[in-house]
Every structure is written in structure tokens, then in C-alpha cells.
Kinemage of the C-alpha trace (Angstrom):
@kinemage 1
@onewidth
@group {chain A} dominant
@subgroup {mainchain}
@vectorlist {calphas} color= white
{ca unk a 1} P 0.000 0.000 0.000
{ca unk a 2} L 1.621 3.264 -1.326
{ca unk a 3} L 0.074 6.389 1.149
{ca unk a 4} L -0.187 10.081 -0.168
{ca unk a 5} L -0.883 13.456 1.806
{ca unk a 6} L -2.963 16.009 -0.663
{ca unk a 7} L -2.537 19.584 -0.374
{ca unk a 8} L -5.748 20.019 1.405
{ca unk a 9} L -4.383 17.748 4.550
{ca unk a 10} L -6.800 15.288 3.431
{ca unk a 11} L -5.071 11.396 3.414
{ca unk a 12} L -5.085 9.536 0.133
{ca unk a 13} L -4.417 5.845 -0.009
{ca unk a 14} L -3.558 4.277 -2.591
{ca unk a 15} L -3.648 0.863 -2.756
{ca unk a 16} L -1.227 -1.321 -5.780
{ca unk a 17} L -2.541 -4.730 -5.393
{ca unk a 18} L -5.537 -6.548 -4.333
{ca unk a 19} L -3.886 -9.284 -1.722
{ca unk a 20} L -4.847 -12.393 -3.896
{ca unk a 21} L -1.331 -13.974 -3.182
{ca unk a 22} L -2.376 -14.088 0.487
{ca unk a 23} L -2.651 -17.241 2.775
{ca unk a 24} L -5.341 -15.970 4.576
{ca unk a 25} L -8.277 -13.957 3.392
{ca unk a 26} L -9.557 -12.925 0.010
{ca unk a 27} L -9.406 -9.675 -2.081
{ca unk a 28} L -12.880 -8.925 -1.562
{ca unk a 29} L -11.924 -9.316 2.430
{ca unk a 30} L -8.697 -7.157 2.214
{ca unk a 31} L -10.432 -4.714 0.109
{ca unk a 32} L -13.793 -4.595 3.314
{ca unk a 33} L -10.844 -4.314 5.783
{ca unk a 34} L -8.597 -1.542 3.577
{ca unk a 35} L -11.911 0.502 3.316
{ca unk a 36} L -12.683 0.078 7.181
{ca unk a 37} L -9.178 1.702 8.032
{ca unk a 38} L -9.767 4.314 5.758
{ca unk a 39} L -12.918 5.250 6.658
{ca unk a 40} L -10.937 5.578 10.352
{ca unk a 41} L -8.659 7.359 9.499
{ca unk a 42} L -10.763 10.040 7.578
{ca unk a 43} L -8.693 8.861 4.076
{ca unk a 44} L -9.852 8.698 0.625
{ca unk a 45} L -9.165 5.060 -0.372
{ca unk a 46} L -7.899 4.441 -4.553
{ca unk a 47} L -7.735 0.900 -5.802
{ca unk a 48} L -4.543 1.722 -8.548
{ca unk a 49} L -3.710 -2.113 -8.997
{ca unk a 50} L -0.813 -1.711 -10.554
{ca unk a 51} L -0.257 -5.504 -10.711
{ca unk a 52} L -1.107 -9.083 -8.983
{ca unk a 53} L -0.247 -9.431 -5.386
{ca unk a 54} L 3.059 -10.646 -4.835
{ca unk a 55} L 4.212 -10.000 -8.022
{ca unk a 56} L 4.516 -6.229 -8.518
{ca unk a 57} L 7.085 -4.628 -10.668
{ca unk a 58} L 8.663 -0.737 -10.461
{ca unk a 59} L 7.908 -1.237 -14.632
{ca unk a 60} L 7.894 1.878 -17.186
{ca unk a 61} L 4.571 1.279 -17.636
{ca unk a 62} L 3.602 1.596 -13.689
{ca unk a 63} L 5.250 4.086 -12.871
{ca unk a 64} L 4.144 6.090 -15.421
{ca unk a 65} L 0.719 5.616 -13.987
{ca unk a 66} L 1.634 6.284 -10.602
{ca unk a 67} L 2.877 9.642 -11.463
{ca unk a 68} L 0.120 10.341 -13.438
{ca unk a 69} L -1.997 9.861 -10.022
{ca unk a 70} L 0.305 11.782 -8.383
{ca unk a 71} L -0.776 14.805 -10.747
{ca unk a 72} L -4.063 13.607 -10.047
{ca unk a 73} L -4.075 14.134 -6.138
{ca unk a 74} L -1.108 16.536 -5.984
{ca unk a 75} L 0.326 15.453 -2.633
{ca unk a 76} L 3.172 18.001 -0.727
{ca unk a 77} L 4.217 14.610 1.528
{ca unk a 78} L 4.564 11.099 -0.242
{ca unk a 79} L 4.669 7.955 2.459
{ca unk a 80} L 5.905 4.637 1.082
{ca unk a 81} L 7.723 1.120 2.457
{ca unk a 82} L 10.983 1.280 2.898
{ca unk a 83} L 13.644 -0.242 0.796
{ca unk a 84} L 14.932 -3.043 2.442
{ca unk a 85} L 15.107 -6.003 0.325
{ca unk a 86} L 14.668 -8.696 3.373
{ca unk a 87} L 10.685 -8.256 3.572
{ca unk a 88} L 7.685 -8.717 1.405
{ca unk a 89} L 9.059 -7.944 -2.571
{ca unk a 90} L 5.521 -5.745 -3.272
{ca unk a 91} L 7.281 -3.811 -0.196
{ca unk a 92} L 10.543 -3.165 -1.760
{ca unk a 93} L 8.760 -2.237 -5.434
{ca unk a 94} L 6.100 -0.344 -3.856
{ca unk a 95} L 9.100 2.012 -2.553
{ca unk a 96} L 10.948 1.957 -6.064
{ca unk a 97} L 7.574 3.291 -7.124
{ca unk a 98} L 6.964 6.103 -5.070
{ca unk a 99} L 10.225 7.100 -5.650
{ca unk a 100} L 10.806 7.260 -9.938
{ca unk a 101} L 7.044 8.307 -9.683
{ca unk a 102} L 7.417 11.174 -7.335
{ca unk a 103} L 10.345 12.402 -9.787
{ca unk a 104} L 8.509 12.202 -12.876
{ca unk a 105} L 5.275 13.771 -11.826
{ca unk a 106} L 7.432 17.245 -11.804
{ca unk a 107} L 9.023 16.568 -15.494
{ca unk a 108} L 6.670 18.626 -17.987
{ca unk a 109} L 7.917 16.712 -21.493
{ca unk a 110} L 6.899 13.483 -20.788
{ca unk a 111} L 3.940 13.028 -23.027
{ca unk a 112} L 2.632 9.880 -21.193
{ca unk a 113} L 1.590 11.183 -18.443
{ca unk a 114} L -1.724 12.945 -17.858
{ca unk a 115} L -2.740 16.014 -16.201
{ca unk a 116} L -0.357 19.227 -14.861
{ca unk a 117} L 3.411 18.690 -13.563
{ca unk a 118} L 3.354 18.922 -9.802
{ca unk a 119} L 6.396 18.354 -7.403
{ca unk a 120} L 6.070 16.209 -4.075
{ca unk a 121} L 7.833 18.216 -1.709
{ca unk a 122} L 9.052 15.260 0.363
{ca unk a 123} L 8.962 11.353 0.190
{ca unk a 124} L 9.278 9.497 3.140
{ca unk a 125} L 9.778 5.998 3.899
{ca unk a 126} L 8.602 3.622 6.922
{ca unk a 127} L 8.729 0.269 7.796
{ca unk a 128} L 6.356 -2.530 7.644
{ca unk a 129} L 8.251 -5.428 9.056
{ca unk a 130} L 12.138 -6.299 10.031
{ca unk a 131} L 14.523 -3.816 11.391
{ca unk a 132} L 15.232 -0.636 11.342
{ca unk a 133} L 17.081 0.652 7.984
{ca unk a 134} L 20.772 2.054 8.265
{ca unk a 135} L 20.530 3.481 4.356
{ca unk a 136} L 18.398 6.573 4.991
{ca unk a 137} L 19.728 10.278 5.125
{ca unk a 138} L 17.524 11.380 7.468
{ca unk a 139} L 15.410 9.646 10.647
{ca unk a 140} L 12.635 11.945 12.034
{ca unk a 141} L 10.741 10.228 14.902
{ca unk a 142} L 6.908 10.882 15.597
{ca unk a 143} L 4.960 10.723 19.477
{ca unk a 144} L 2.285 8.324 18.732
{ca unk a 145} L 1.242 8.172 22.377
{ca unk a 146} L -1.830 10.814 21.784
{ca unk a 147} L -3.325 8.268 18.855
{ca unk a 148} L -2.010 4.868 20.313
{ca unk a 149} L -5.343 3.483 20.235
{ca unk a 150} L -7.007 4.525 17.337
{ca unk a 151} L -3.473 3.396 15.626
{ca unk a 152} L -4.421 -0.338 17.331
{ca unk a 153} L -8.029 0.021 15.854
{ca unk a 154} L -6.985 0.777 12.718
{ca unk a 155} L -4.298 -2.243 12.361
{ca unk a 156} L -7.431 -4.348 14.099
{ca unk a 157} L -9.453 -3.269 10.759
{ca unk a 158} L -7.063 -6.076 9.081
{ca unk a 159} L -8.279 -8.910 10.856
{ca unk a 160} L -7.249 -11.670 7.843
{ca unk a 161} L -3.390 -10.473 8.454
{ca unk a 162} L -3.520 -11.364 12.023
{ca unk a 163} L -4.649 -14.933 11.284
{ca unk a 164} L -0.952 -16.107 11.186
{ca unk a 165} L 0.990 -13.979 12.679
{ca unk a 166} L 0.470 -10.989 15.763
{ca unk a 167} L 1.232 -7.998 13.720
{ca unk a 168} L -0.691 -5.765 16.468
{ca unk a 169} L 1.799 -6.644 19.356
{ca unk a 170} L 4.781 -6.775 17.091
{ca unk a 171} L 4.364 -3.431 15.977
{ca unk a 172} L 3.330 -2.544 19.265
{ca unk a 173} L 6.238 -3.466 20.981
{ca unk a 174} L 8.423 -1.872 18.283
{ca unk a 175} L 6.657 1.628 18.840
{ca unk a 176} L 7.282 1.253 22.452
{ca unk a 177} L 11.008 0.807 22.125
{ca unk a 178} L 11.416 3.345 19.640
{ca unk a 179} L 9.043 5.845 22.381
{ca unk a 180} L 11.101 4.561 25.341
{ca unk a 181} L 14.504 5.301 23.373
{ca unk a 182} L 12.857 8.708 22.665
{ca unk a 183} L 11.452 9.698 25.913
{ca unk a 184} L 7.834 9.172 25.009
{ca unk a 185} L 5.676 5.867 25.368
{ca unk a 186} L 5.285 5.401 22.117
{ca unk a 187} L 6.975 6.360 18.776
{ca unk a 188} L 7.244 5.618 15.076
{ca unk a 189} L 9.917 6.539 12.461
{ca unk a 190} L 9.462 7.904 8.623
{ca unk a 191} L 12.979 7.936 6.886
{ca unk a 192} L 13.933 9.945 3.845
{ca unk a 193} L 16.476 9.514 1.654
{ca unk a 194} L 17.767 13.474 1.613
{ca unk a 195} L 18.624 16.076 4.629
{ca unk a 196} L 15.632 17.970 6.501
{ca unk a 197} L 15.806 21.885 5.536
{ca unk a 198} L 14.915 23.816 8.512
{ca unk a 199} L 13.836 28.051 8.249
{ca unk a 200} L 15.710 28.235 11.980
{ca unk a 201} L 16.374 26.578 15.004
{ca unk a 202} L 13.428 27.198 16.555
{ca unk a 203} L 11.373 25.915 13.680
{ca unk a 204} L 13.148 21.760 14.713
{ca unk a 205} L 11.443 20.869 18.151
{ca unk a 206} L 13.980 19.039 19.730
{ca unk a 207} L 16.353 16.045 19.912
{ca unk a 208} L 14.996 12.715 20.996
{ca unk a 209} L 16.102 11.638 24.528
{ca unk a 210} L 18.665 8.503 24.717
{ca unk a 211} L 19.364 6.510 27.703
């Protein structure tokens, strides 16, 4: 799942494949359960289906449509999976994505692509499963504690993905390391792959707390 911030501060989702490849639950289940996280989180959900599940592919031809949606919702703040090859491979390509995409939604001569140039302002990465990346530029890390449980509800939504595997406690217990590394109870990371530009000091909060 590839996640976009519009202009307006409205959340876009955009969801690349329909989960068919999955050992538990169907498309039609994934797609009940993507819709009933959206509709929690206030997002506008779009089915792109830029392939089959388990099988997607940073192609020409997809990320050409991509950007072209990009255009299409002109997000400031792009969100995608990170990188790191040891995870799910839709992961990894739904990264590669965002990234060409993200690029060639600004470039005006490319006659494939419909609708107005417009340039992301920032793409940032996070991380689905395994640990944390060392590849990134920057690391910016994110108090969760005032929406810890609407952030359980929503991962609750996905009820077929917790058939084999606790992904509610995993990622749980991950926030609250990164939180008690960071001084809060509970914390998540985004990770870009270029420095943070700052107007002053005063404009960067502050440094998180290590033991």
C-alpha cells in the first residue's frame, strides 16, 4: 500500500494490489478491511492495482501511472515502504515506485503522463516489518502516544493479516522501544532519503532523549 498526503491535509491511499497472493483472506476481504481503516482514518481510499499481489514490478509502464496519479491528487508529503530487500518484494517495489514516480510527476515533457506537472515536496519511507534501515539520510521520529489506540483500531481493521501472525503486538512493541529510546511511550519513524531543511532553530522541536 503506497500512502499520499494532498494539499488540502486530506489522506489519500492508494492501494497497488488486491492481496490475492495471500494465505489468509480474500481480495474482496482485504479490500472490506482496507476501506474500514480508511474510513478511520478520515482517508480517501484508490484501488490503482498496478499488478497481482506478490508479483509487482517498479515497470515503465507503472510508474508512469503512478505519477500520473500523483498529478491527479497533488500530494506536498509522499509515504511509502521502505527499501529493504529482506521483507515482502511488493514492499521493496512499492518504494521503487513512489520514488521514480514522485520524480517524474514534476518533469513537464513526458507526453505519457496525464494532467499538470506537480512536485512532491518530500517522500518518506517507513517500515512494515524487520529492522530498522541504516541506508536513509535522514530519521525523524513521531509521538504516537496521543493516537495509540485509534493506531491499534486501525491495524485491528485487518483482521485476515492477524490470522498467522500478531502484527498488532509486534508493531506494538516496536513503537514502544522506539518511544522509550525517545522519551515518550510510544513512537514511530518515517525515513527519507535526503537532509531535513529547517527556516531556523526554533522551527526543529527538539532532539529525541537517549538513555
Amino acid at each position: 500500500m503506497l500512502i499520499e498526503a494532498s494539499k488540502e491535509s486530506a489522506l489519500d491511499w492508494v492501494v497497488l494490489t488486491r492481496g490475492e497472493s495471500s494465505s489468509s483472506g480474500t481480495p474482496e476481504e482485504r479490500k472490506a478491511e482496507a476501506q474500514a481503516a480508511a474510513d478511520m482514518a478520515g482517508a480517501n481510499l484508490h484501488w490503482l492495482l498496478l499488478g497481482e499481489d506478490a508479483k509487482l514490478e517498479p515497470s515503465t509502464a507503472n510508474v508512469l501511472i503512478l505519477a500520473s496519479k500523483i498529478r491527479s491528487l497533488q500530494p506536498h508529503v509522499l509515504l511509502a515502504p521502505c527499501h529493504q530487500p529482506n521483507q515482502h518484494p511488493d514492499h521493496v517495489a512499492a518504494a521503487q515506485l513512489a520514488r521514480k514516480a514522485a520524480r517524474l510527476a514534476r518533469y513537464g515533457g513526458v507526453k505519457e503522463l496525464q494532467g499538470k506537472p506537480h512536485a512532491v515536496d518530500s517522500v518518506y519511507y517507513y517500515v512494515v516489518s524487520g529492522a530498522e534501515p541504516q541506508n536513509y539520510e535522514t530519521k525523524i521520529v513521531f509521538d504516537i502516544s496521543p493516537v495509540r489506540d485509534q493506531w491499534v483500531e486501525m491495524m485491528r481493521c485487518h483482521q485476515t493479516q492477524l490470522r498467522t501472525r500478531d502484527y498488532v503486538e509486534y508493531q506494538l512493541a516496536k513503537a514502544k522501544t522506539l518511544g522509550m529510546e525517545a522519551g515518550v511511550s510510544y513512537a514511530q519513524a518515517l525515513y527519507g532519503e535526503d537532509p531535513l531543511l529547517a527556516a531556523d532553530v526554533e522551527t526543529v522541536s527538539r532532539t529525541a532523549r537517549r538513555f
